[in-house]
C-alpha positions as CSV (number, residue, x, y, z in Angstrom):
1,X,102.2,105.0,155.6
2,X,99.4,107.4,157.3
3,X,98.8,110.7,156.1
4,X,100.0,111.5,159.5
5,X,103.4,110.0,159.6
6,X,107.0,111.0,158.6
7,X,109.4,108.6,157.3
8,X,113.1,109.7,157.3
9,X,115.5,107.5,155.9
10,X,119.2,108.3,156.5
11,X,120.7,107.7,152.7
12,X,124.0,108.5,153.6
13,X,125.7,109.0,156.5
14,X,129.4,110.2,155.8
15,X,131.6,113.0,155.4
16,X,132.9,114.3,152.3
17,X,135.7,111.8,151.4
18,X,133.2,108.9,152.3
19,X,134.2,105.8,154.6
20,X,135.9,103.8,153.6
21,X,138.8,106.8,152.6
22,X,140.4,106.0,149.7
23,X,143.7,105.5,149.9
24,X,143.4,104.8,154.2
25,X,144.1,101.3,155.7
26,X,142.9,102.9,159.3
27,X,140.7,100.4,161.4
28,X,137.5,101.6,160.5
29,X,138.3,102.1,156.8
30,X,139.3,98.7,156.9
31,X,136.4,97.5,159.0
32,X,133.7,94.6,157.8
33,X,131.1,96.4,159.6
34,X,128.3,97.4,157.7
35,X,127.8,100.4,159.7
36,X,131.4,101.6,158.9
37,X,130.3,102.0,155.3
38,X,129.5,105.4,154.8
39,X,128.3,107.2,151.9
40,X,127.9,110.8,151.3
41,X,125.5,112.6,153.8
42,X,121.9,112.7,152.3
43,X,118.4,112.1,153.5
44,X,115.1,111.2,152.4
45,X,111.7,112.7,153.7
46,X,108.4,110.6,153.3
47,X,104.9,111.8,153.7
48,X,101.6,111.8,152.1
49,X,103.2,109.5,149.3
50,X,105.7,112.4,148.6
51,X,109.2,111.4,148.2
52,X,111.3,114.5,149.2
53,X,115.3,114.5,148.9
54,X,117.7,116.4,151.2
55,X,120.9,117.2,148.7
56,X,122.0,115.2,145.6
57,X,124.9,113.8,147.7
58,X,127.9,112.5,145.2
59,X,126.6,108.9,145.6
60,X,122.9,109.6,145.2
61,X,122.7,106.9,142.0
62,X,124.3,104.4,144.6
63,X,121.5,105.2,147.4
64,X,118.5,105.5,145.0
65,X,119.5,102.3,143.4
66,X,120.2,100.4,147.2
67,X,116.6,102.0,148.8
68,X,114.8,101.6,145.8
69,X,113.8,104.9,145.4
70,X,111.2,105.0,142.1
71,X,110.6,108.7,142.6
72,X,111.7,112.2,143.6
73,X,109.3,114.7,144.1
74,X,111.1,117.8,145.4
75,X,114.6,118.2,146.8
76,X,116.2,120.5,149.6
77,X,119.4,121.5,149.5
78,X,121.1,122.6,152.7
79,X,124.4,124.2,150.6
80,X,126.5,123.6,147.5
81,X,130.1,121.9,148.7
82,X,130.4,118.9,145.8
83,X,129.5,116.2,148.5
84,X,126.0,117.5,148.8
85,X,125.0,119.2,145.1
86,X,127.4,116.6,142.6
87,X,124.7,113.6,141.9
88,X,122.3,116.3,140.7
89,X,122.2,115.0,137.1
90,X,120.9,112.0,138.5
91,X,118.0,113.5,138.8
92,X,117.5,113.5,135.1
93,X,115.9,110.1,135.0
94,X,112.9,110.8,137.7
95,X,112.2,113.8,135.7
96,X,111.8,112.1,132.4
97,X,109.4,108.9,133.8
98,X,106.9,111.5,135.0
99,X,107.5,114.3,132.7
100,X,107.3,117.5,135.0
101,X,110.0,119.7,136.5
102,X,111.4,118.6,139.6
103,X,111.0,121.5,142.4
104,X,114.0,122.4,144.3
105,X,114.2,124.1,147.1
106,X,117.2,126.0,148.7
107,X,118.3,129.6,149.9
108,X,119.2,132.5,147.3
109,X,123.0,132.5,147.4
110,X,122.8,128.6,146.8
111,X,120.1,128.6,143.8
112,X,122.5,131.2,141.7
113,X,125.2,129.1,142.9
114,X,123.8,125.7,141.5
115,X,122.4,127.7,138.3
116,X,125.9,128.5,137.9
117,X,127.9,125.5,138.6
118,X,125.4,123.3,136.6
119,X,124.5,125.9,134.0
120,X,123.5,123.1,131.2
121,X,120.5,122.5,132.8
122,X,119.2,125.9,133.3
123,X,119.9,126.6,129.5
124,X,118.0,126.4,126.2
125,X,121.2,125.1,124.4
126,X,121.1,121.5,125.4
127,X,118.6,118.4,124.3
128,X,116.4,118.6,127.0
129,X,116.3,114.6,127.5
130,X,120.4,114.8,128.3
131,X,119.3,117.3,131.0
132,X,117.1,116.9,134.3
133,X,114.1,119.3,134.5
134,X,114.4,121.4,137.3
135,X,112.4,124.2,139.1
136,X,114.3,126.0,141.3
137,X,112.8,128.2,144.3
138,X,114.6,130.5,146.4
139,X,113.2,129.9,150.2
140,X,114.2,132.1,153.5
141,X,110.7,131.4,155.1
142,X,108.6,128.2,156.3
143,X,106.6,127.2,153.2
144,X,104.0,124.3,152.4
145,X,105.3,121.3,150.8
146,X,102.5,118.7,150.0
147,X,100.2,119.6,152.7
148,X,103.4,119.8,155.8
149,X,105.3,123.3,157.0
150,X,108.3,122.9,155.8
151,X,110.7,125.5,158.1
152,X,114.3,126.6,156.9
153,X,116.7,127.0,159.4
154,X,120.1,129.4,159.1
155,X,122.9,127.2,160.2
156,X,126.7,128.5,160.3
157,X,129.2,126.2,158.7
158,X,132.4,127.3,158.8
159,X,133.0,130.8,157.0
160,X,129.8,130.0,155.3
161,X,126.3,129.0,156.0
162,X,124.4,126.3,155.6
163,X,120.0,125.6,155.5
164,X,118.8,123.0,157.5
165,X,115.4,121.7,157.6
166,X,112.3,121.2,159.9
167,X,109.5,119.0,159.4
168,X,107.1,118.4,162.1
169,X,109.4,117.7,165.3
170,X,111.9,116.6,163.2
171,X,115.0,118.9,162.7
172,X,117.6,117.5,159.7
173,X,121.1,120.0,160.7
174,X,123.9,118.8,158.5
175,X,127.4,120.8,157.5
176,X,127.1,123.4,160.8
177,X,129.1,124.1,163.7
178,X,127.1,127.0,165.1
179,X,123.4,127.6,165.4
180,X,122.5,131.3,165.1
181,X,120.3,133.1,167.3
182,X,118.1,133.9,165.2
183,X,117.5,130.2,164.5
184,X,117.1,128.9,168.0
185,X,113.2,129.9,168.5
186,X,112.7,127.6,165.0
187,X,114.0,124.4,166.9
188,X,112.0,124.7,170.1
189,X,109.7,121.5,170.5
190,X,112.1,119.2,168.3
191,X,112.0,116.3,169.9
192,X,113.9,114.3,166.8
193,X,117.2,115.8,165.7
194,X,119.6,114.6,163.0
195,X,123.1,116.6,163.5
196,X,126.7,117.0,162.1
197,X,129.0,115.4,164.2
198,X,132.1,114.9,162.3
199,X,134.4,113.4,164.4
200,X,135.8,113.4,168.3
201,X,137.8,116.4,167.8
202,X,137.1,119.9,167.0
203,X,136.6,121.2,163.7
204,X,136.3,124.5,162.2
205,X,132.9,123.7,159.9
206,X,131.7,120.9,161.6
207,X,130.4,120.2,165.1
208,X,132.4,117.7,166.9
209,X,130.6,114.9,168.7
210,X,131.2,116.6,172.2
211,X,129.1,119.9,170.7
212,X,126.8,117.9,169.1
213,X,125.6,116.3,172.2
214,X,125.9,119.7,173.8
215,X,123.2,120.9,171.4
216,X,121.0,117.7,171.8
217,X,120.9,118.1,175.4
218,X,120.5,122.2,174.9
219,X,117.3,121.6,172.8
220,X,116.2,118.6,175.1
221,X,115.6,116.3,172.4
222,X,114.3,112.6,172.8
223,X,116.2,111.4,169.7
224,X,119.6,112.8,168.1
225,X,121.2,110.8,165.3
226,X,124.9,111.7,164.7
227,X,125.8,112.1,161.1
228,X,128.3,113.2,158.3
229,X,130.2,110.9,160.1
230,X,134.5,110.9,159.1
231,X,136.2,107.2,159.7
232,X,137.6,108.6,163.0
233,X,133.7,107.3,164.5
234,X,134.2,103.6,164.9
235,X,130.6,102.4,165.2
236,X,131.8,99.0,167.0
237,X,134.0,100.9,169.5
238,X,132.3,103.6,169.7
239,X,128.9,103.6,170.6
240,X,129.2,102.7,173.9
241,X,130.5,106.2,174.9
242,X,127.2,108.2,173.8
243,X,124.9,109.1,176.4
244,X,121.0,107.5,176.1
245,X,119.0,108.8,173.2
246,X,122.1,109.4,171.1
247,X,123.0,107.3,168.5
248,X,125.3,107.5,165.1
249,X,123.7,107.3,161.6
250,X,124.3,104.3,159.6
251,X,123.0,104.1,155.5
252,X,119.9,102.9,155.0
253,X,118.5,103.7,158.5
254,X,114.8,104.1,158.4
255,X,112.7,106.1,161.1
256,X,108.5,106.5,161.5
257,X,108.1,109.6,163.4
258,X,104.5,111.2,164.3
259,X,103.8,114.2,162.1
């Protein structure tokens, strides 16, 4: 890869429970289609032979293992529900083969929150080999990450909030159903956009599919992936009713894009 591309790969592409849903004998949950197979929602960024993470999704041993991924060097977290903070200790391994802290990168409320919900690793009481190595970094501004802007953008989700993240023309927004104002002049020029879109009807934390497109088209995007997908999207049946340029995620799906 050139010094002057991005690769994003889509590590997972599902909602919280993960499709198939346990338990659910629906026709997607039930579907051979590889595209119907949904992990938790997590991304990978790629440049200058950097290997950046977007959340330690609850499956992140199952993606690293099935993308081959030999090593992390910094990770964004966008917020702290399970489905996006729980493979964290997973991280343990990468930071043992090289032997540095891992820098992570999220906003204050969720760095206390992970110090606190994971305290073992942020304490002096345990072996530090049973541990991963971490080196956390509150961010509210655009920062440089291995040579690239990296630009945090406030995202509502729910009663909460959310960080999503800009890289480029590329614009990662996942767990959000409202984009502040504040955050609007940040996404001018994206021309990639990856987007909750968590199902046909509305939600109260989650854009549906209808608002996602809404946004695409508000932004004038070229590109917008659908993800955090539930098992109400039916790849198969579904993909006919998005307009041009839209498409749903699927795991394992791999994009070049111009940085």
């Amino acid at each position: 890869m050139s010094a002057t591309e991005l690769r994003l790969t889509i590590l997972g592409s599902g909602t919280s429970t993960g499709v198939p849903v346990l338990g659910c004998n629906c026709q997607t949950c039930n579907s051979t289609e590889p595209m119907n197979h949904r992990t938790r929602c997590s991304a990978l960024l790629q440049w200058n032979g950097k290997s950046v993470l977007i959340d330690t999704s609850t499956d992140f041993r199952q993606q690293a293992l099935r993308e081959n991924i030999q090593c992390i060097d910094a990770v964004l977290y966008t917020h702290t529900h399970a489905d996006h903070v729980h493979g964290i200790d997973d991280l343990r391994t990468y930071s043992l083969v090289t032997g540095n802290p891992i820098p992570v990168f999220a906003d204050r409320e969720a760095i206390h929150r992970i110090e606190k919900l994971f305290s073992y690793i942020f304490t002096d009481d345990c072996v530090p080999g049973y541990r991963p190595r971490l080196q956390v970094q509150a961010i509210s501004e655009p920062f440089d990450l291995f040579g690239q802007t990296v630009i945090p953008i406030p995202l509502t989700h729910g009663p909460g909030h959310s960080t999503g993240y800009r890289l480029g023309r590329l614009a990662y927004l996942t767990d959000c159903n409202h984009i502040p104002d504040r955050s609007w002049p940040l996404l001018k020029g994206v021309s990639t956009l990856v987007v909750d879109a968590l199902r046909f009807r509305p939600h109260e934390s989650h854009f549906s599919i209808a608002e996602a497109i809404h946004l695409a088209q508000r932004l004038g995007t070229r590109q917008t992936i659908l993800t955090h997908l539930s098992h109400d999207i039916d790849c198969t049946r579904h993909a006919e009713k998005l307009p041009e340029g839209v498409s749903f995620a699927y795991d394992g799906q791999t994009l070049i894009l111009p940085l």
